[in-house]
C-alpha positions in Angstrom: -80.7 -255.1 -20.9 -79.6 -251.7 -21.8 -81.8 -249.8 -19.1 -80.2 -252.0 -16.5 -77.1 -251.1 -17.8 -77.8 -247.7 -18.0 -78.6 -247.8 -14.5 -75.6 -249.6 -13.7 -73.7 -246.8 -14.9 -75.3 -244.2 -12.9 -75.1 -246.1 -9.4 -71.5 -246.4 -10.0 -70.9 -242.8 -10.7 -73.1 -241.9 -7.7 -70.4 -244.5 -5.7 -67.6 -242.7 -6.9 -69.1 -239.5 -5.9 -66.8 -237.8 -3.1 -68.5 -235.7 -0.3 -71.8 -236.1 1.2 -74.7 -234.7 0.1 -78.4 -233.6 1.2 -80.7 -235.9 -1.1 -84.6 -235.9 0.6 -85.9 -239.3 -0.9 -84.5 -242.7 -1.4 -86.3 -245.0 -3.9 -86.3 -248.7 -3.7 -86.2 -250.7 -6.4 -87.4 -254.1 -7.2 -84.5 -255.3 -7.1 -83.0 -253.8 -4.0 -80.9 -250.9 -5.7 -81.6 -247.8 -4.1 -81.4 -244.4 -6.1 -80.6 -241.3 -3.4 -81.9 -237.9 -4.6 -85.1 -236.1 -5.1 -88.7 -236.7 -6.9 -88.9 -233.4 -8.8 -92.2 -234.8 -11.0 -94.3 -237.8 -11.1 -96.1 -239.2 -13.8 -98.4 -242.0 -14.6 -95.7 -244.5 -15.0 -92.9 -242.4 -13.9 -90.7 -240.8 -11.4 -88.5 -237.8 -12.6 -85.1 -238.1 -10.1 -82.5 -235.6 -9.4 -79.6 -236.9 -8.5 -75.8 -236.2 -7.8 -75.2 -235.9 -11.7 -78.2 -234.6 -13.4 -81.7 -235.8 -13.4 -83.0 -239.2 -14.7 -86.5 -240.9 -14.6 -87.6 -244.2 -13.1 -90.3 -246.2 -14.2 -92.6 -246.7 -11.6 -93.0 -250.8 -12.5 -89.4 -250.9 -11.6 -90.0 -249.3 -8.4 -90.3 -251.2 -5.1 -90.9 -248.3 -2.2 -90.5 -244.7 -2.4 -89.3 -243.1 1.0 -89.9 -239.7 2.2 -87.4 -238.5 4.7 -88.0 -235.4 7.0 -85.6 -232.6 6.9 -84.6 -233.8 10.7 -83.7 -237.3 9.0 -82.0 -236.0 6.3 -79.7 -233.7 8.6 -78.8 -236.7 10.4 -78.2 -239.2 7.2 -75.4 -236.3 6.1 -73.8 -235.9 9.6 -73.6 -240.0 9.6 -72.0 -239.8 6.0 -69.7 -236.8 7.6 -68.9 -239.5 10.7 -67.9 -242.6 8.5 -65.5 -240.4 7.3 -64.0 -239.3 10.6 -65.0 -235.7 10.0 -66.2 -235.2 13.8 -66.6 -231.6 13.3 -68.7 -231.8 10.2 -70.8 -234.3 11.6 -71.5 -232.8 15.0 -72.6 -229.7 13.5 -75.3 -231.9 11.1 -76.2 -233.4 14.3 -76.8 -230.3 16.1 -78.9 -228.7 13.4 -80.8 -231.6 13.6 -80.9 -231.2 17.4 -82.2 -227.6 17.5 -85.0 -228.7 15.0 -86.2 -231.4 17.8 -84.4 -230.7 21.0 -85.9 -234.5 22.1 -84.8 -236.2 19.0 -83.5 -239.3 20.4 -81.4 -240.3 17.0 -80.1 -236.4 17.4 -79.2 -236.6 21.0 -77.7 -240.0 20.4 -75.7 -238.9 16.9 -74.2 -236.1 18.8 -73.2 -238.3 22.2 -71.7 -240.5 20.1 -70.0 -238.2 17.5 -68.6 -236.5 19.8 -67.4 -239.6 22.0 -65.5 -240.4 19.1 -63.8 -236.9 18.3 -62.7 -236.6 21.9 -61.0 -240.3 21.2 -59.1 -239.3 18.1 -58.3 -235.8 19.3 -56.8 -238.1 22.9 -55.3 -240.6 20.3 -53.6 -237.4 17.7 -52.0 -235.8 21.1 -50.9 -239.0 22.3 -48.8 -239.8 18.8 -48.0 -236.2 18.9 -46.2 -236.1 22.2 -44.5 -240.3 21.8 -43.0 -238.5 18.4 -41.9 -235.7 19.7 -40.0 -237.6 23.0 -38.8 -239.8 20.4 -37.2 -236.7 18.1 -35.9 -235.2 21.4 -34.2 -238.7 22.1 -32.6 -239.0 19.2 -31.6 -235.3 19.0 -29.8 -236.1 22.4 -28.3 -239.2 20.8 -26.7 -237.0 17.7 -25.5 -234.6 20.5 -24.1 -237.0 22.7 -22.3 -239.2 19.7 -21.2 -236.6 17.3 -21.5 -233.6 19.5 -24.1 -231.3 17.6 -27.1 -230.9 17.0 -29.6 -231.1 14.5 -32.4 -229.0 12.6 -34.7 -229.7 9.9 -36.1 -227.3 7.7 -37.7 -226.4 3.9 -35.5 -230.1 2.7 -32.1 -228.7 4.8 -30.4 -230.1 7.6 -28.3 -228.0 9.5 -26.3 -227.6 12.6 -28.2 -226.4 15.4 -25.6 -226.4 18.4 -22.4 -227.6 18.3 -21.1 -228.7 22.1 -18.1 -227.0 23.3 -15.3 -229.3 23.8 -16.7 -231.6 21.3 -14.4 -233.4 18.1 -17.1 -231.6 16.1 -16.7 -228.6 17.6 -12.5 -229.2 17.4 -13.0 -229.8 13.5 -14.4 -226.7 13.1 -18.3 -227.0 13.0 -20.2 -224.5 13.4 -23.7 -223.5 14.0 -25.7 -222.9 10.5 -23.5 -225.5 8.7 -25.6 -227.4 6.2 -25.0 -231.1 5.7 -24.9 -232.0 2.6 -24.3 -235.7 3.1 -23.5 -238.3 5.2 -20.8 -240.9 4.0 -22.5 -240.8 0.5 -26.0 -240.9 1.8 -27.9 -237.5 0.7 -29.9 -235.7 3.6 -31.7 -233.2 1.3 -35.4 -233.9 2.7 -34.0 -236.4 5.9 -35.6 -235.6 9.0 -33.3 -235.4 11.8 -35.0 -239.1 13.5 -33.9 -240.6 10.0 -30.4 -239.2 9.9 -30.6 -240.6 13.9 -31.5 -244.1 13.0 -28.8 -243.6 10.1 -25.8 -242.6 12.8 -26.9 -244.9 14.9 -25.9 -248.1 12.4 -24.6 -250.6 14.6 -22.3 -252.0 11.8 -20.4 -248.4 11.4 -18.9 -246.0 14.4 -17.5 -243.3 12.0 -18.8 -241.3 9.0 -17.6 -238.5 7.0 -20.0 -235.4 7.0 -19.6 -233.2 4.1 -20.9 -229.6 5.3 -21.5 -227.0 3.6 -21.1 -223.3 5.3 -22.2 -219.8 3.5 -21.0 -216.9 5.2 -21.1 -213.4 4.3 -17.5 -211.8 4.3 -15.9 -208.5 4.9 -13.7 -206.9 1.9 -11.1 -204.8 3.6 -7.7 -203.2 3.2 -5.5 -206.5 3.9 -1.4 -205.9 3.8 0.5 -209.1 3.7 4.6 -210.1 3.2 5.0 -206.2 1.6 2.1 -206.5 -0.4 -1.5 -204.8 -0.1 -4.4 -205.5 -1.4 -8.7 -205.5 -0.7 -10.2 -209.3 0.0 -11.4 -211.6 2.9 -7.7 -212.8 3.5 -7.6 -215.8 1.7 -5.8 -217.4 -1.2 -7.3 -219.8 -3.9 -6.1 -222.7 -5.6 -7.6 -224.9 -8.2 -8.0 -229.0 -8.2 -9.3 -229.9 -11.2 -11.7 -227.7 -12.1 -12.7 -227.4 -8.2 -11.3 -223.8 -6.7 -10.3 -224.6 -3.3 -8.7 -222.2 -0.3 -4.8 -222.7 -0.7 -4.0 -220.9 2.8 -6.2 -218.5 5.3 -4.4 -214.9 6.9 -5.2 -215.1 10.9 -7.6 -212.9 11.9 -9.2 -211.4 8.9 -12.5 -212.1 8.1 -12.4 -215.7 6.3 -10.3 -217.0 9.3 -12.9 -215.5 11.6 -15.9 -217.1 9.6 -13.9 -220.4 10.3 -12.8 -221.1 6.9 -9.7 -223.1 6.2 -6.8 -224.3 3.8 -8.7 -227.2 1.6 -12.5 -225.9 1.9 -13.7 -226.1 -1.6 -15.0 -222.9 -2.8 -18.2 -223.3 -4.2 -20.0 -220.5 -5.0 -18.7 -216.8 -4.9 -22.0 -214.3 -4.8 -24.3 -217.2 -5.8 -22.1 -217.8 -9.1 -21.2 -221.8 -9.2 -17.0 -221.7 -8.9 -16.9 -225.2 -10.9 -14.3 -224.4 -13.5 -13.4 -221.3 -12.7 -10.0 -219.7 -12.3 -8.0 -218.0 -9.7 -7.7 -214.9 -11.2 -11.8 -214.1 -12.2 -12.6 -215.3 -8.5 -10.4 -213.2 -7.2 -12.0 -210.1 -9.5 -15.3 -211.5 -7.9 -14.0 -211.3 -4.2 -11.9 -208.3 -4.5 -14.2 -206.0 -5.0 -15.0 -202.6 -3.0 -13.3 -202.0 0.5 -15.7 -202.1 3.4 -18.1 -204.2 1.4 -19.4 -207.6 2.0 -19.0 -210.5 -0.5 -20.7 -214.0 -0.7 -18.9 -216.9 -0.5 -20.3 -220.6 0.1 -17.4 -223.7 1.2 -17.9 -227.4 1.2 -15.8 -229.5 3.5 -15.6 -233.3 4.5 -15.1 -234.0 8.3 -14.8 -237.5 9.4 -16.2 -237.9 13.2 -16.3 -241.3 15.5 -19.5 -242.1 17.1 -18.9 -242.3 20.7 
């Protein structure tokens, strides 16, 4: 009882051994349990065994057949292991060692028709699902364009606008390209890919959804003089709601207005330092700064668009 269970134990771990393996002989056992390694000694009574985990001995009155394989076998038993686990490659090059060691093997010559049969058929079948998704991502990226009037691009868990068409609501909101999307009327796109943000926009229960982008630009301090005053900044001023900071108004044609920023975008992040609770006065120390230096600054804003 305990040797069978000792054995028990063994042919499970040798089942739950990943990866094939080169083992020369295959003993048979009374019972019909085969052992897979190689006869390192023999004894009266006994087989000594390596196998996968170690060595062990088999009693030779528990032993039914012992077979031999020849290195041209054995080659082909690993390439068949390699092929029931659809590694073509790993298998056809078994197969072809075996070959070259009996160019009129028929097993060999058989093995390597057939492995490779079956690698041209999944390598036909992975180009075939390659090509229906990518003329189903360039659908739906036609949809977005057509129905919200930009375009889409996933990357590293962000979404952001590709293309915004000229004309477009989007592109009369103020989108621009490089805009992240943060969200999608409360659904989170971190990590979306642009066919599930499709199938999302394309809800036939709701035509309109409120996008809340986010847009990081880099800004140019300069000499700004305004109603009799002068001063260095980007040519806007801040307001706080809550403890959001958010753009009060934007001077025309300084370099805020030109990065497309406008009256309501919540400031975010000045330099890469969070805004949240921080006042008017210490963000503009932050933005201030030198003359004919760049500063940081990173808006949120919610745009509501129709589906058309």
């Amino acid at each position: 009882m305990k040797r069978c269970l000792i054995f028990a134990v063994v042919l499970c771990l040798l089942t739950a051994w990943s990866g094939p393996s080169l083992w020369a002989d295959i003993i048979i056992m009374n019972d019909g349990r085969k052992i897979e390694g190689v006869v390192t000694s023999e004894g009266a009574d006994y087989y000594d065994v390596k196998i996968k985990i170690g060595t062990m001995r088999v009693k030779k009155d528990t032993v039914k057949e012992v077979k031999i394989m020849s290195q041209e076998d054995n080659l082909i038993s690993l390439g068949n292991q390699y092929l029931a686990s659809k590694k073509y490659d790993a298998a056809l090059e078994q197969f072809n060692k075996a070959l070259l060691m009996d160019p009129s093997s028929r097993a060999a010559i058989d093995a390597v028709e057939k492995a490779q049969k079956l690698k041209d058929e999944d390598d036909a079948k992975k180009t075939a699902e390659a090509d229906k998704k990518q003329r189903e991502a360039i659908e739906k990226q036609g949809r977005i364009g057509k129905g919200f009037g930009f375009s889409l691009v996933s990357s590293g868990g962000r979404v952001v606008i590709e293309n915004v068409v000229a004309g477009s609501s989007a592109d009369a909101l103020g989108i621009k390209p490089e805009d992240q999307i943060i969200q999608i009327s409360g659904l989170q796109v971190k990590d979306k890919t642009v066919e599930e943000i499709a199938d999302y926009l394309y809800n036939p229960e709701i035509t309109s959804f409120v996008f809340l982008i986010q847009r990081e630009r880099e800004l140019a301090r300069k000499k700004i003089d305004y109603q009799k005053h002068s001063f260095v900044g980007v040519g806007i001023f801040l307001d706080t709601s809550g403890k959001d900071l958010v753009i009060n108004s934007v001077i025309v044609g300084e370099s805020a207005d030109l990065a497309g920023l406008k009256s309501k975008d919540k400031v975010v992040s000045i330099e890469g330092k969070d805004t949240k609770g921080m006042s008017v006065d210490d963000a503009a120390v932050i933005i201030g700064g030198a003359e004919a230096t760049n500063v940081k600054v990173t808006i949120q804003r919610s745009v509501e668009l129709e589906r058309k």
